[in-house]
Backbone as CSV, one residue per row, in Angstrom:
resi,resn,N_x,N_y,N_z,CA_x,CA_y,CA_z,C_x,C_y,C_z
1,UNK,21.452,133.215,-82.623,20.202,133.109,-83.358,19.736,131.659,-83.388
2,UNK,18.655,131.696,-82.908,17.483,130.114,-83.571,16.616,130.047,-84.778
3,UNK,16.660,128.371,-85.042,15.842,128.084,-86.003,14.978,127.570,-85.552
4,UNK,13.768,127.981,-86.493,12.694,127.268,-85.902,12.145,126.582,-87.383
5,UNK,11.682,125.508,-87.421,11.081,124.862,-88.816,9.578,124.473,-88.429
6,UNK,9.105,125.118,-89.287,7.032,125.054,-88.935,6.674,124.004,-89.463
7,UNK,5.930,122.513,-88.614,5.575,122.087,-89.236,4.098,122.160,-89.527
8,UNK,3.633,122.350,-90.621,2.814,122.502,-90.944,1.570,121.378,-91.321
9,UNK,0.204,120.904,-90.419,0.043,119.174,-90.929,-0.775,118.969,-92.236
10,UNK,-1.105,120.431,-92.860,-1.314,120.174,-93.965,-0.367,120.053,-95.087
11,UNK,0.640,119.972,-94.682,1.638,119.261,-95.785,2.239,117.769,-95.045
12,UNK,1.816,117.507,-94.113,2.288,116.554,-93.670,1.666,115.059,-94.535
13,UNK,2.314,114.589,-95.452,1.173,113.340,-95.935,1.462,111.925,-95.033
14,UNK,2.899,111.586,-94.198,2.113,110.344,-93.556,3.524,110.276,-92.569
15,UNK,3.498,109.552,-91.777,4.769,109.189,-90.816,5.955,109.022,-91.435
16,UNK,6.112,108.662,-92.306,7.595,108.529,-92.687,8.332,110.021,-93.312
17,UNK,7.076,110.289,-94.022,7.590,111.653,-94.855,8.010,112.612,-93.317
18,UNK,7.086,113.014,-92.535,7.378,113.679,-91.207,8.438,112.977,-90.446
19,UNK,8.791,111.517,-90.370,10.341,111.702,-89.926,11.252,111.662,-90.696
20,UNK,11.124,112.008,-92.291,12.233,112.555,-93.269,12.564,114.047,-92.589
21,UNK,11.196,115.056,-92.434,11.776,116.025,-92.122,12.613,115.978,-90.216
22,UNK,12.147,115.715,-90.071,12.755,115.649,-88.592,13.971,114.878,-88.222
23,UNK,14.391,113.830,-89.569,16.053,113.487,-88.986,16.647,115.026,-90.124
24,UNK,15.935,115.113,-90.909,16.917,116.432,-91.526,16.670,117.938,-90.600
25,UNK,15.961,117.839,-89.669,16.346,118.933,-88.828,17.205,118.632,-87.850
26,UNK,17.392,117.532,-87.330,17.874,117.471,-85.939,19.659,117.675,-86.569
27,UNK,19.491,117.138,-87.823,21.175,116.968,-88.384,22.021,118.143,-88.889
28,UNK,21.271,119.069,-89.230,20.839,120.314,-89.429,21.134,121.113,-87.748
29,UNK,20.370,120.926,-86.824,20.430,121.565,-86.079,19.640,122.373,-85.447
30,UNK,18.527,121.930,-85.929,17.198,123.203,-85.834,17.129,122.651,-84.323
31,UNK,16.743,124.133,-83.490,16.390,124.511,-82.541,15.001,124.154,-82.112
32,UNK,14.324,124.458,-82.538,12.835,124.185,-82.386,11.770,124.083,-83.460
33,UNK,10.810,123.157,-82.817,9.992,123.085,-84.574,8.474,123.699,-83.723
34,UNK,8.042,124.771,-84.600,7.329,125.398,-84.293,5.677,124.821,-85.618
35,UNK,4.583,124.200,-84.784,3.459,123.677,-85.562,2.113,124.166,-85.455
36,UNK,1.863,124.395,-86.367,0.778,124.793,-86.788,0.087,126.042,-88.134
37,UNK,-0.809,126.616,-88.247,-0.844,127.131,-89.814,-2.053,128.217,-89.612
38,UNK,-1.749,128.714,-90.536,-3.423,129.569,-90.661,-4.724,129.172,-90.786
39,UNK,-4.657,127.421,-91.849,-5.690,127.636,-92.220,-5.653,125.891,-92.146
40,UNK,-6.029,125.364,-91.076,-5.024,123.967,-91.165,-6.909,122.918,-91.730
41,UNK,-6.334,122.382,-92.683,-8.032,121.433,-93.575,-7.714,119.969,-93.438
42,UNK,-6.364,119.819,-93.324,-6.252,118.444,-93.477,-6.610,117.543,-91.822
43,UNK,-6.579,116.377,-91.978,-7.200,115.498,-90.943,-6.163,114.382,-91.103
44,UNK,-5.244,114.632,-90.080,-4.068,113.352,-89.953,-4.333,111.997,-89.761
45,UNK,-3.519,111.343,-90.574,-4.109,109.968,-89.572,-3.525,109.632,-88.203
46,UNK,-2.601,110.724,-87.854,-1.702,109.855,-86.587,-1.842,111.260,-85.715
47,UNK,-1.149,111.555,-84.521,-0.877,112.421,-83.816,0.277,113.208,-83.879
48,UNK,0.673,114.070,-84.666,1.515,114.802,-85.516,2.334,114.994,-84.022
49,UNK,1.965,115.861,-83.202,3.196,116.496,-81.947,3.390,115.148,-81.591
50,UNK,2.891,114.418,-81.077,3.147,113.369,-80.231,4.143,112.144,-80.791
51,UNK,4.053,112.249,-82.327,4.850,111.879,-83.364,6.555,112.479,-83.132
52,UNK,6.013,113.683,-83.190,7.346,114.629,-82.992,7.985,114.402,-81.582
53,UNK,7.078,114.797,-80.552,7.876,114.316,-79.019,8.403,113.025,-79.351
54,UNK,7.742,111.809,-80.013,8.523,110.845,-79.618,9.774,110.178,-80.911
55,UNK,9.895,111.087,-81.674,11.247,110.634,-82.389,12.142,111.902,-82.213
56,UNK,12.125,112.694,-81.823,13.174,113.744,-81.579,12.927,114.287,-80.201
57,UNK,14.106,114.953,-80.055,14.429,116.008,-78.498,13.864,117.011,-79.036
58,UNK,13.699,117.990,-80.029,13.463,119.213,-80.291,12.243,119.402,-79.734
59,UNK,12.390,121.121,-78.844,11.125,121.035,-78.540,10.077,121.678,-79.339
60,UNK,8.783,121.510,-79.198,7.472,121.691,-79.695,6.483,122.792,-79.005
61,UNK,6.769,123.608,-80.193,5.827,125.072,-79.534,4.339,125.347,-80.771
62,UNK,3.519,125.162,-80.150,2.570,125.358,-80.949,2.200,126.766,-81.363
63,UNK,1.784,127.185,-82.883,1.407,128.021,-83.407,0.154,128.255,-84.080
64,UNK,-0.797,128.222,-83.128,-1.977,128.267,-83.254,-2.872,129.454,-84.037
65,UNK,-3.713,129.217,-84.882,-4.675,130.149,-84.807,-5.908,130.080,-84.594
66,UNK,-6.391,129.020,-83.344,-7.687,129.160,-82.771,-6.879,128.242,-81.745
67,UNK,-8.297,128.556,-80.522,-8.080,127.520,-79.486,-8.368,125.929,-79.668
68,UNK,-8.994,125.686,-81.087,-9.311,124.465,-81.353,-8.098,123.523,-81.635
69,UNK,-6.878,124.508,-81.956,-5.504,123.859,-82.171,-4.953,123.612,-80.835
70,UNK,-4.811,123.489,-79.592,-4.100,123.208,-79.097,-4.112,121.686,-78.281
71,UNK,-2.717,121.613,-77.922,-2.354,119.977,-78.541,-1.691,120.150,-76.965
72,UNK,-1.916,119.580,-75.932,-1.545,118.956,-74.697,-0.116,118.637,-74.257
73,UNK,0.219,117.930,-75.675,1.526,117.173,-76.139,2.854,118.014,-76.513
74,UNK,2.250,119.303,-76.825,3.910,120.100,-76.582,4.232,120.290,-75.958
75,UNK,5.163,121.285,-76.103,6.119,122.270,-74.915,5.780,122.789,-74.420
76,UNK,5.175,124.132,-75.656,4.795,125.360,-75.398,4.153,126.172,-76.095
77,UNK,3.522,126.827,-76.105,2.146,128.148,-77.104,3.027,129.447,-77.221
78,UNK,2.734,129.691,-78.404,3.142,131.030,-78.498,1.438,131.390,-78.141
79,UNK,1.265,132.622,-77.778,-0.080,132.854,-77.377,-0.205,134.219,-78.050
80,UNK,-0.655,133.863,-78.736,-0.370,135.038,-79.792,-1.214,136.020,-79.708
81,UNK,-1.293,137.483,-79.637,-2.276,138.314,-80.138,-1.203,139.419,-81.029
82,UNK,-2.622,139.323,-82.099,-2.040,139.838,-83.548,-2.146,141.352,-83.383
83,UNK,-1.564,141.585,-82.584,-1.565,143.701,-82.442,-1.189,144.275,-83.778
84,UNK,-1.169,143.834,-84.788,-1.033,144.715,-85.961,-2.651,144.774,-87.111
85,UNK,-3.479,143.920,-86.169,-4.550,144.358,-87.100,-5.552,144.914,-85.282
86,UNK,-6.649,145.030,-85.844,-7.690,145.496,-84.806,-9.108,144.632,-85.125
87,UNK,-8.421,143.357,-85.358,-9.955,142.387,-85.138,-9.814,141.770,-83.812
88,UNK,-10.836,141.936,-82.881,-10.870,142.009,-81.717,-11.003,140.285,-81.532
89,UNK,-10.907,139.267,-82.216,-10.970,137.957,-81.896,-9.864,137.090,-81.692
90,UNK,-9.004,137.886,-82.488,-7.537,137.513,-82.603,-6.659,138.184,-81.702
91,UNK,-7.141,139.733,-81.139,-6.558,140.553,-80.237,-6.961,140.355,-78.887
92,UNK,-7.961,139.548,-78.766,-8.121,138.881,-77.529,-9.196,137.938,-76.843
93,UNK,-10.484,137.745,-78.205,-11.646,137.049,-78.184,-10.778,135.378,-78.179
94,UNK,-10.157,134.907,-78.904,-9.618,133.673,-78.708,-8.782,133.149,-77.817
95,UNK,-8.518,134.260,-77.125,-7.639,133.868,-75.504,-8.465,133.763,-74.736
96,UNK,-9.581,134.630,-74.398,-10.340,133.602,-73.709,-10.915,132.525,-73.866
97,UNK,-11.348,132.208,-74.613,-11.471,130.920,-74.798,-10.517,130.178,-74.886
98,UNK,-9.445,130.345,-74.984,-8.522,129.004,-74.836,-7.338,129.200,-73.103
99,UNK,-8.059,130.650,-72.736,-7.226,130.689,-71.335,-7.624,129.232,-70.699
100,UNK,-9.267,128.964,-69.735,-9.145,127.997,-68.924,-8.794,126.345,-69.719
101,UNK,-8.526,126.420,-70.666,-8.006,125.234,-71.485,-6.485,125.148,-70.394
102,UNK,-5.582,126.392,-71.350,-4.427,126.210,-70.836,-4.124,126.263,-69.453
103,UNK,-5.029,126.857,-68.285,-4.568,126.747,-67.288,-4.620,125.517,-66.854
104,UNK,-5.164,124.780,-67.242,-5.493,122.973,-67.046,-3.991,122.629,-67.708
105,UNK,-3.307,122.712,-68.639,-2.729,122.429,-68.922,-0.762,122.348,-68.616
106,UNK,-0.004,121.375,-68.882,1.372,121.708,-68.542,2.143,122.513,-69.601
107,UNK,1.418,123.298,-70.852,2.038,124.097,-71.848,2.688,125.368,-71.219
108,UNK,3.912,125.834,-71.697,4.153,127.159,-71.297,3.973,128.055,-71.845
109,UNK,3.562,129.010,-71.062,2.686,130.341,-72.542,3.465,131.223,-71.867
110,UNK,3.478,131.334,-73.867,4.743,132.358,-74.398,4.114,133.720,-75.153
111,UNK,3.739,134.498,-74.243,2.881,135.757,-74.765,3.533,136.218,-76.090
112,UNK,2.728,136.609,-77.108,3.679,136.971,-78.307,2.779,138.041,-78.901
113,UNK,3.150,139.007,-79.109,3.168,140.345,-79.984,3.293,139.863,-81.707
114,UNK,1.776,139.015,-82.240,1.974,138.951,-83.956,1.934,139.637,-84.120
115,UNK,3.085,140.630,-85.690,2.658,141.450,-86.454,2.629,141.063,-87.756
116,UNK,1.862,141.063,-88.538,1.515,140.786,-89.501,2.402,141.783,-90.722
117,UNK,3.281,141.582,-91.507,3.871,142.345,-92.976,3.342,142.054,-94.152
118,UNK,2.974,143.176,-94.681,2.705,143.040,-96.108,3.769,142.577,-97.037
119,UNK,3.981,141.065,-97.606,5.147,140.921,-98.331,4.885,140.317,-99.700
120,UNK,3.833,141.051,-100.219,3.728,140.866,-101.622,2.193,140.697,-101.544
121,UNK,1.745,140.003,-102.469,0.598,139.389,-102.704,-0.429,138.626,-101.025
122,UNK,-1.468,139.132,-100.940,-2.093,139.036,-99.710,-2.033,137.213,-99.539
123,UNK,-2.261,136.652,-98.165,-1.525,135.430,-97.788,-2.847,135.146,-96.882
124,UNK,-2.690,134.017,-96.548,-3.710,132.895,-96.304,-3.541,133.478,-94.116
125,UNK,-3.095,134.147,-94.234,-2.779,134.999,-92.626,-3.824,136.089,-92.906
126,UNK,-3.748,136.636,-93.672,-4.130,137.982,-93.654,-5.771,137.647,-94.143
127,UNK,-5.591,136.965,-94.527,-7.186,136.877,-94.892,-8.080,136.033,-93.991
128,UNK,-7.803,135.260,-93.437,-8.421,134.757,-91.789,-8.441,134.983,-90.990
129,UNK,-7.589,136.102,-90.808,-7.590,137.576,-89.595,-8.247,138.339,-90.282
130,UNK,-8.893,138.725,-91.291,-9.932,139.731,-91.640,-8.987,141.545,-91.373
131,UNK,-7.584,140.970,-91.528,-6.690,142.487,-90.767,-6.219,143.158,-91.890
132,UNK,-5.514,144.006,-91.807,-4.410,144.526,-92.790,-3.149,144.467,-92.132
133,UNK,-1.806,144.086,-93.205,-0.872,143.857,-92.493,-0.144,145.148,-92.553
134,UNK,0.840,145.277,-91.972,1.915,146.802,-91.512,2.493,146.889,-92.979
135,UNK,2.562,147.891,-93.549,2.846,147.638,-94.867,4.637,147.234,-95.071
136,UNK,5.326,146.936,-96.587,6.660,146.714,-96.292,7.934,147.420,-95.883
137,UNK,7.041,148.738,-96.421,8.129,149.855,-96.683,7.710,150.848,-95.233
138,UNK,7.417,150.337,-94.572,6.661,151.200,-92.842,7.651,150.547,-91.713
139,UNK,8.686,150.711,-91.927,9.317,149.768,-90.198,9.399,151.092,-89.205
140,UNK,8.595,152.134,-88.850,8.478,152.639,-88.229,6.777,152.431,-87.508
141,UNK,6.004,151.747,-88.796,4.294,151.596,-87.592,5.187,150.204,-87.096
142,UNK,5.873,149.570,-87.661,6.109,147.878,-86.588,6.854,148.038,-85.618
143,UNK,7.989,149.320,-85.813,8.556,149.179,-84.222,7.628,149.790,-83.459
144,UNK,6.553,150.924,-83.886,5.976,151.566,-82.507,4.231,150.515,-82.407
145,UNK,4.557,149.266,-83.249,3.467,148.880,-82.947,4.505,147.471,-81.851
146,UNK,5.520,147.143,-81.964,5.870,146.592,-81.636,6.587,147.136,-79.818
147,UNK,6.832,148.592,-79.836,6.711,148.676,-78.444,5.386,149.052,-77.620
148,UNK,4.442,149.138,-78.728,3.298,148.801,-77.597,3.084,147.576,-77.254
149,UNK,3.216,146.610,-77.595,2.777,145.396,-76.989,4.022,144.667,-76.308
150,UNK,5.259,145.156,-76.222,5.907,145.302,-74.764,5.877,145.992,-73.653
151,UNK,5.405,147.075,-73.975,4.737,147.926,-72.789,3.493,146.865,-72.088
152,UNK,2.743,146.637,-73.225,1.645,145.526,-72.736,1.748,144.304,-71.988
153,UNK,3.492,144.209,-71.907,3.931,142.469,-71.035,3.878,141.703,-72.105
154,UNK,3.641,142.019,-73.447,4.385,140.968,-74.185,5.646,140.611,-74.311
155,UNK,6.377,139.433,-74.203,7.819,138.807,-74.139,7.975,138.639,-75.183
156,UNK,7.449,138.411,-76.552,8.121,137.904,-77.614,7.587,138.554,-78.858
157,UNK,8.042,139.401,-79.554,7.325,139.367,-80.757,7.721,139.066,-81.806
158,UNK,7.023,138.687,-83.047,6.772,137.914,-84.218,6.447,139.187,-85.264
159,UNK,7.540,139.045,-85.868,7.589,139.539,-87.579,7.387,138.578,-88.723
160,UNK,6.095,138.883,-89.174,5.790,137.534,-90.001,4.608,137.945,-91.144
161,UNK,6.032,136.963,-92.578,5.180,137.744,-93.448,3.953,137.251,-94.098
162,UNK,3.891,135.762,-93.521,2.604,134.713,-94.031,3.259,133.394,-94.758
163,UNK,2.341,132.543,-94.416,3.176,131.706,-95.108,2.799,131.784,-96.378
164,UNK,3.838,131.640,-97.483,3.941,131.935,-98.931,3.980,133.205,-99.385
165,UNK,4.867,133.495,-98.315,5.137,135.439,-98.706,5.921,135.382,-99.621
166,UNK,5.622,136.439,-100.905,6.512,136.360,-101.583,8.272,136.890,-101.466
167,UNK,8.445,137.462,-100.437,9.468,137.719,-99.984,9.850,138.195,-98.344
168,UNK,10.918,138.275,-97.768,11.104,138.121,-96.213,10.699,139.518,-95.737
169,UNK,10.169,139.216,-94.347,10.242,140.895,-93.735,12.040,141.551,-94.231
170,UNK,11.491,143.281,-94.090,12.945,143.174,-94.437,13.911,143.988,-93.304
171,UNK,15.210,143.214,-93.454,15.991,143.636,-92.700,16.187,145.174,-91.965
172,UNK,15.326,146.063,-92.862,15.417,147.657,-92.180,14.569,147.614,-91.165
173,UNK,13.279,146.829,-91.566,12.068,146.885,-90.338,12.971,145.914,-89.184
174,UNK,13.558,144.804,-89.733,13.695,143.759,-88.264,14.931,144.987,-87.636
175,UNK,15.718,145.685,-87.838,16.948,146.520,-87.353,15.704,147.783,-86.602
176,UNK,15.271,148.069,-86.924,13.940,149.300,-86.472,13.394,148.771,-85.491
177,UNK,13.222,147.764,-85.361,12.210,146.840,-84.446,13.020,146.177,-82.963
178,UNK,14.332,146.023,-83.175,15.181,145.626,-82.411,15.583,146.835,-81.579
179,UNK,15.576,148.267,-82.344,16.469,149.049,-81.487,15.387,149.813,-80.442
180,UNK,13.967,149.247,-81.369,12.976,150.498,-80.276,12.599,149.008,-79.203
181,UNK,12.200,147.705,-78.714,12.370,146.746,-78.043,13.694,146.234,-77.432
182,UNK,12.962,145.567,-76.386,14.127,144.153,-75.703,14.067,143.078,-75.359
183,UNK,12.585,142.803,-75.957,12.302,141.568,-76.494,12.825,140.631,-77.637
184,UNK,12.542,139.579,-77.589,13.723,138.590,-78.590,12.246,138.749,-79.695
185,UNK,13.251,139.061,-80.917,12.374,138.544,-82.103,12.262,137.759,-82.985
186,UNK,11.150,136.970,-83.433,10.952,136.206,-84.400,10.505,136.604,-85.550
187,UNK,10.911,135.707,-86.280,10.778,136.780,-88.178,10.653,135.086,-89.311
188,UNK,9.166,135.545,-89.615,9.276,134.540,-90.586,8.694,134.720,-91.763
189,UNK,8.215,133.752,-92.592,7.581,134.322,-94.143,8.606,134.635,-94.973
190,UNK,8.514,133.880,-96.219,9.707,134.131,-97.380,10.393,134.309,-97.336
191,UNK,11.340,133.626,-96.299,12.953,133.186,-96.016,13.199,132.024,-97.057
192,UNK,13.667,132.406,-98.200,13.981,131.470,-99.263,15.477,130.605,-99.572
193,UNK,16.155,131.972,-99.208,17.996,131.968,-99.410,18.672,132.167,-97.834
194,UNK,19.980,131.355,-97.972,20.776,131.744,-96.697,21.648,133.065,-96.660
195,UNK,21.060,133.883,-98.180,21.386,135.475,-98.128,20.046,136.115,-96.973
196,UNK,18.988,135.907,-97.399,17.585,136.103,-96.991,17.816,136.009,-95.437
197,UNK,18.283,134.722,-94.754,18.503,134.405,-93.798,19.654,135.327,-93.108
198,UNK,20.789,135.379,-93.492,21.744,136.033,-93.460,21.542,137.697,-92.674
199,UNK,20.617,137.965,-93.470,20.294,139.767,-93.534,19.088,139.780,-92.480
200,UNK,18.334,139.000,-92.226,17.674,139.154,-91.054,18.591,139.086,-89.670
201,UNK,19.519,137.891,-89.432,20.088,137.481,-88.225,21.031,139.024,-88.204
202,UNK,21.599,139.386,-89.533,22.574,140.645,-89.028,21.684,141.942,-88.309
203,UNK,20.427,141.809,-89.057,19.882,142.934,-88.668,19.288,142.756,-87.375
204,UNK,19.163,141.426,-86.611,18.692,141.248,-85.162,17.902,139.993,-84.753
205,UNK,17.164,140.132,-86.211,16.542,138.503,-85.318,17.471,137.627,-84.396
206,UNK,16.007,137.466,-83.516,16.734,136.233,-82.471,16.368,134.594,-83.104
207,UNK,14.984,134.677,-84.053,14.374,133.161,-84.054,14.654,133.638,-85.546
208,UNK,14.374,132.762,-86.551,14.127,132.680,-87.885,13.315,131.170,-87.733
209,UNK,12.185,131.240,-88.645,11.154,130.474,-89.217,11.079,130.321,-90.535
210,UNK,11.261,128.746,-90.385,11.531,128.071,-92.241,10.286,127.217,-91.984
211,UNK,9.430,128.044,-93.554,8.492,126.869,-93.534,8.185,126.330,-94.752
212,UNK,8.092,127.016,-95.867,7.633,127.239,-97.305,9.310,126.610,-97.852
213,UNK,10.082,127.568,-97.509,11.273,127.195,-97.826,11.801,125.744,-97.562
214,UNK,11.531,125.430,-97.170,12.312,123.820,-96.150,10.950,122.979,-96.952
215,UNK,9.584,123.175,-97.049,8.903,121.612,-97.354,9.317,122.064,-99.107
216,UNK,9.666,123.365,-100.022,10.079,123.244,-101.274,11.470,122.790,-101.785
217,UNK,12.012,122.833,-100.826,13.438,122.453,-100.714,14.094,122.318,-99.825
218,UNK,13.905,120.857,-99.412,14.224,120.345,-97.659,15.691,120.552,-97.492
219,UNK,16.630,120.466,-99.104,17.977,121.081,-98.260,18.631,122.058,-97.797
220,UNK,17.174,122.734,-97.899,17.642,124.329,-97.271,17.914,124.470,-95.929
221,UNK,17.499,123.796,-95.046,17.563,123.757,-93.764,18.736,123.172,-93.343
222,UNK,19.343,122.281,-94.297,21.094,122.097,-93.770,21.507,123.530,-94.390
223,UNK,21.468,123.892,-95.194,22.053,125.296,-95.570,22.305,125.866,-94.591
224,UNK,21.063,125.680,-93.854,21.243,127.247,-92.991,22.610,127.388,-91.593
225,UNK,22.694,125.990,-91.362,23.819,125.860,-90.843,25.589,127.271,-91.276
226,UNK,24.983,127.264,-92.431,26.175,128.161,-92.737,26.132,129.391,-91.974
227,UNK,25.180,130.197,-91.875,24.996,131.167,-91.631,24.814,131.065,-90.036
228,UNK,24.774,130.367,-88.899,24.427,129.970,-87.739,25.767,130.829,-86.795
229,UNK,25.081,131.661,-86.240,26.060,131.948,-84.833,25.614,132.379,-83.655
């Protein structure tokens, strides 16, 4: 299993604070730092990825939700289309527009199957996708929404409950979701505890995503080391 830690640049307030978090991931161990947000307002003063490429090895996969986010300077795009709602901008109006971007580009696109979970109280995801998410107690619409969009040539899909979910997808859907796919999955949103953490990786996740958790309590992300295999 991987970690991935989101950085997010609206919590980012200035260079030093962003390489607080980034010597506590690399020491930690995090796998990859995955950037970007739903609803991103703030205006950096510096170049956040390029920040990141140049004080750490970890690589940099952007998590976009428009083509206006993408950043030259990473790795790689998750390229997301959100197959769990049916707003046609997010399901495929914003790939074109950001296709001849990326073909100019050296990013690697990483087709990804979003599904959106209902995990409490509606989230700053769900409401800028204009969608409804798969509800919590349904891990039967996410696995058969989740093998349609491997049938579709998606490689990766994303279980995700928003950022500031009040609690994690849950382990019955990520175990449901694993056995009908063979794609690697990612699972994020209200991963709070390294129990939380724990019960996803048993039930299959391949990635876990700390984002809420780690900027409220940055020593969660050495935590998670415990649970790592």
């Amino acid at each position: 299993m991987l970690i991935a830690q989101l950085i997010d640049p609206d919590y980012i307030r200035d260079f030093d604070h962003l390489s607080d978090i980034v010597n506590r991931a690399a020491s930690a161990g995090v796998d990859l730092f995955f950037f970007g947000g739903s609803l991103i307002t703030a205006n950096p003063k510096f170049d956040i990825v390029k920040a990141l490429k140049d004080i750490s090895d970890i690589p940099v996969i952007l998590f976009p939700s428009s083509p206006a986010h993408i950043d030259e300077s990473a790795d790689a795009i998750l390229f997301l289309s959100l197959i769990s709602g049916r707003n046609s901008e997010f399901l495929i109006g914003n790939h074109v527009a950001a296709a001849p971007i990326l073909k100019k580009s050296s990013l690697e696109i990483l087709p990804t199957g979003y599904i959106l979970v209902g995990c409490g109280a509606a989230t700053t995801a769900q409401y800028i996708s204009n969608t409804s998410p798969v509800p919590y107690n349904k891990p039967e619409i996410a696995a058969a929404t989740a093998l349609a969009g491997e049938m579709l040539g998606l490689k990766l899909i994303y279980l995700d409950g928003g950022s500031g979910a009040e609690k994690p997808v849950s382990p019955e859907m990520v175990a449901k979701v694993k056995a009908w796919v063979s794609t690697p999955i990612i699972v994020g949103g209200g991963i709070k505890t390294t129990k939380d953490a724990a019960a996803l990786r048993d039930a299959g996740a391949d990635i876990l995503v700390i984002g809420n958790g780690a900027e409220k309590r940055p020593e969660f992300i050495s935590e998670l080391s415990e649970i790592r295999v």
